[in-house]
C-alpha positions, 0 to 999 in steps of 0.5 A: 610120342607121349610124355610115358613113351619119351621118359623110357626113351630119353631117362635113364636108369637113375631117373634123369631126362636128357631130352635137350642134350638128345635134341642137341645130338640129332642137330649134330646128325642133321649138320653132318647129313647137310655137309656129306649130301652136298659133297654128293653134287661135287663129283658131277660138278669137277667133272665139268669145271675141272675135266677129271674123269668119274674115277678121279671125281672120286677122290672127293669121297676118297678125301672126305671119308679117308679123314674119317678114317685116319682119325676115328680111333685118334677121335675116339681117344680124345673122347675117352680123355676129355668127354662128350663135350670135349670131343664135340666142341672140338670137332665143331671148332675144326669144321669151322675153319674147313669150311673158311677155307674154301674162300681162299680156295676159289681164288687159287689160281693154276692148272686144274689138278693144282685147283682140284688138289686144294679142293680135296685138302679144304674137303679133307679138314672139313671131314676130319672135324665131323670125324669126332662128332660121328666117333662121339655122336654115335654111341652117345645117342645110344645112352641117353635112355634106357638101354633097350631102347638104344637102337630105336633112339640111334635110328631116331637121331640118325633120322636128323642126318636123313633130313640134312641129306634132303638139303645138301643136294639142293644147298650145293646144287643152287650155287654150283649145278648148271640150271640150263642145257649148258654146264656150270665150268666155274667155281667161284661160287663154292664157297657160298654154301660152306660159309652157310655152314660155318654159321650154322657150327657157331650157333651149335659151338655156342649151344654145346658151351651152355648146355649139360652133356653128361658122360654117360656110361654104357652098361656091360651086358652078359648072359645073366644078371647073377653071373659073375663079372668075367674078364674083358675080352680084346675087342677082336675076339668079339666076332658080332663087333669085328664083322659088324666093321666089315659090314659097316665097311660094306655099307659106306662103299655102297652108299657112297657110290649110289650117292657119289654117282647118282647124278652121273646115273641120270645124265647118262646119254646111253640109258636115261630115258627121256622126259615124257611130255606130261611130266616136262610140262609140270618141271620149271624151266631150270629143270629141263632143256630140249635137245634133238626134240626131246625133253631133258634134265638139267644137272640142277634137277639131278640135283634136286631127284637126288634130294627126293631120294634123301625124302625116301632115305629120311622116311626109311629112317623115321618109319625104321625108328618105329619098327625097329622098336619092335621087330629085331634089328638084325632080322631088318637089316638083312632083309632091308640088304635083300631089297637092295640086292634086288634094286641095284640089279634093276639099277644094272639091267638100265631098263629106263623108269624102272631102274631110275626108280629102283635106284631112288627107292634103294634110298629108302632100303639103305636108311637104317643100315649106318645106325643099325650097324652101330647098334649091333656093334657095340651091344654088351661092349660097357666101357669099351663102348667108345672104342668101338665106336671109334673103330666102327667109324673107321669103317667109313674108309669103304666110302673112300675106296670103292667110289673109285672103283665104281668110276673106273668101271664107269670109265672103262664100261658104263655107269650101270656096270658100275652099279655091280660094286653095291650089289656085292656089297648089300650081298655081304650085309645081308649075311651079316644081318642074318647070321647076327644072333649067332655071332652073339650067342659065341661071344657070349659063351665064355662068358657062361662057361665061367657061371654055369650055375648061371644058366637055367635049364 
């Protein structure tokens, strides 16, 4: 990026750079990628230690994303009255004692569900604190800039959150997943990788104290610029934000399915194909065991193939940023929906290599959504801006549910079965993508019926 290209992207019309606050913003992103890709090892681990079913190894996501959903709009309010900074230092204050509390919660003793239950609660506080730094984050990245180039800058920020989601996987799964043939049934060591992370908040408390966070202001937009200022219509009426909710509900249960039971995928006696020679030969010993004269996977190398599927999400996120510059952002989220209707049916049909590697490659077709969504959502909202934002976060609570639909249908079927519930969700994001410039133009017409002088035949 040269110093012209980075002054549009990161100055705004007043001619400030907020550069350093934007960098401050992608840690934010890389930090919450760090902690969800780490929940992802959890659900395989529970079923081990604890002996809960798929179904119930879901509430993990159920607990973790249904924070996001109690205090999105609470977080958005909190924005509103005391800031940016306020609401980020805040959030950051609540995922530091989340995450202490996992050390009491290795201690508890009890029936398994009793230990299971103070899991999720510990999980639960953690979520709620990167409930306000998502409800903040997300819209902020898309003012520090120019305007234009707000849905580029969020794919661009979000990109850091695809980095952490490289590392969660590998952080959780070297404390916690079995690197041997025999499972892992303890959990006395869960608390190692949090405590990584409550340090890596103090050093981020410390920066957003020191550093400028200006409040900025998202600008109105209307049909032109010589029309008169129209009333503020209720946020319900504007159809291209209220189905941008549904679709970004869609999105979070597909996506946290596939990463829920990702691991659950590749370890499935039924269909997983085993390891060809060649390729045991290249993996070290904590990758790979044998069993009945074939080669297999260890849960750590789960693990770790799930972290190179967070490479193809993080590489989807950084070549997004650049032809999201370019190409419109509703036009890319419907076809990148359309690849991923066409994986997920390869990921159902279990025809050994090919569907493992469509899941992985669905990785890289499910990068953009999250940001995009938002981009779409908020666009011409001005100081409604945050308010959105706040209920486009509440929109995470598909994490929470359809998880546990995909379990039960796992339990009942099988785990490719499963992998029906995110077809029919990138199903229904694709028409939202394509039928986007439509929505837009309706809930702009108002606003041109009250300055027909305005429009220019």
């Amino acid at each position: 990026m040269n110093t012209k290209n980075a002054g549009g992207w990161f100055r705004t019309p007043d001619g400030r750079s907020h550069l350093t606050t934007f960098v401050l913003v992608c840690c934010l992103f890389g930090l919450s990628g760090l902690c969800n890709g780490m929940i992802d090892v959890l659900n395989k681990h529970f079923q081990n230690s604890l002996h809960v079913t798929k179904a119930q190894s879901a509430l993990v996501q159920g607990f973790w994303y249904g924070g996001y959903f109690l205090l999105a709009l609470p977080a958005g309010l909190f924005a509103r009255r005391f800031g940016y900074r306020g609401g980020i230092l805040f959030g950051l204050s609540v995922i530091t004692i989340g995450c202490l509390c996992f050390v009491p919660v290795t201690k508890i003793t009890g029936s398994e569900m009793q230990v299971f239950a103070a899991f999720l609660l510990a999980l639960g506080l953690v979520a709620c604190g990167f409930t306000f730094i998502e409800t903040i984050a997300n819209p902020y990245a898309t003012v520090l800039g120019a305007p234009e180039s707000g849905v580029a800058r969020i794919n661009l920020a979000q990109s850091c959150n695809a980095v952490g989601w490289i590392f969660g996987p590998l952080l959780g799964g070297s404390f916690i997943l079995s690197k041997t043939g025999e499972v892992n049934t303890s959990n006395a060591s869960l608390y190692l990788p949090y405590l990584v992370v409550a340090v890596i908040v103090a050093l981020l408390l410390a920066a957003f104290s020191l550093a400028p966070v200006p409040d900025l202001h998202a600008p109105a937009e209307t049909a032109s610029t010589t029309a008169k200022p129209a009333p503020l219509r209720p946020l319900h009426q504007e159809w291209h934000f209220v189905l941008a909710v549904v679709s970004q509900f869609l999105y979070c249960a597909a996506q946290t399915g596939i990463f829920s039971f990702f691991i659950n995928y590749l370890k499935d006696p039924q269909y997983t194909p085993v390891l060809p020679d060649w390729l045991a030969q290249l993996l070290p010993d904590n990758m790979k065991f044998q069993q009945n004269g074939h080669w297999q996977i260890t849960d750590y190398c789960a693990s770790a193939t799930l972290s190179l599927a967070f490479i193809f999400f993080t590489l989807g996120r950084f070549s997004g940023s650049a032809i999201l510059r370019f190409a419109p952002a509703h036009r890319v989220l419907g076809l990148y929906a359309l690849a991923n209707v066409i994986l997920m049916a390869l990921v159902f049909l279990g025809i050994g290599w090919i569907s493992v590697i469509a899941l992985i490659l669905s990785f890289f077709f499910m990068s953009i959504m999250y940001p995009t969504h938002f981009a779409l959502a908020i666009r011409g909202l001005g100081e409604r801006t945050k308010l959105a934002s706040a209920w486009m976060v509440t929109a995470i609570v598909g994490g929470s549910i359809m998880p546990m639909l995909m379990g039960w249908l796992a339990d009942h079927y099988s785990m490719r079965v499963g992998f029906l519930v995110p077809l029919a969700c990138f199903a229904g994001i694709m028409l939202y993508g394509f039928y986007w410039p439509r929505l837009f133009r309706q809930d702009l017409e108002p606003i041109m019926a009250k300055a027909p002088s305005a429009v220019s035949h």
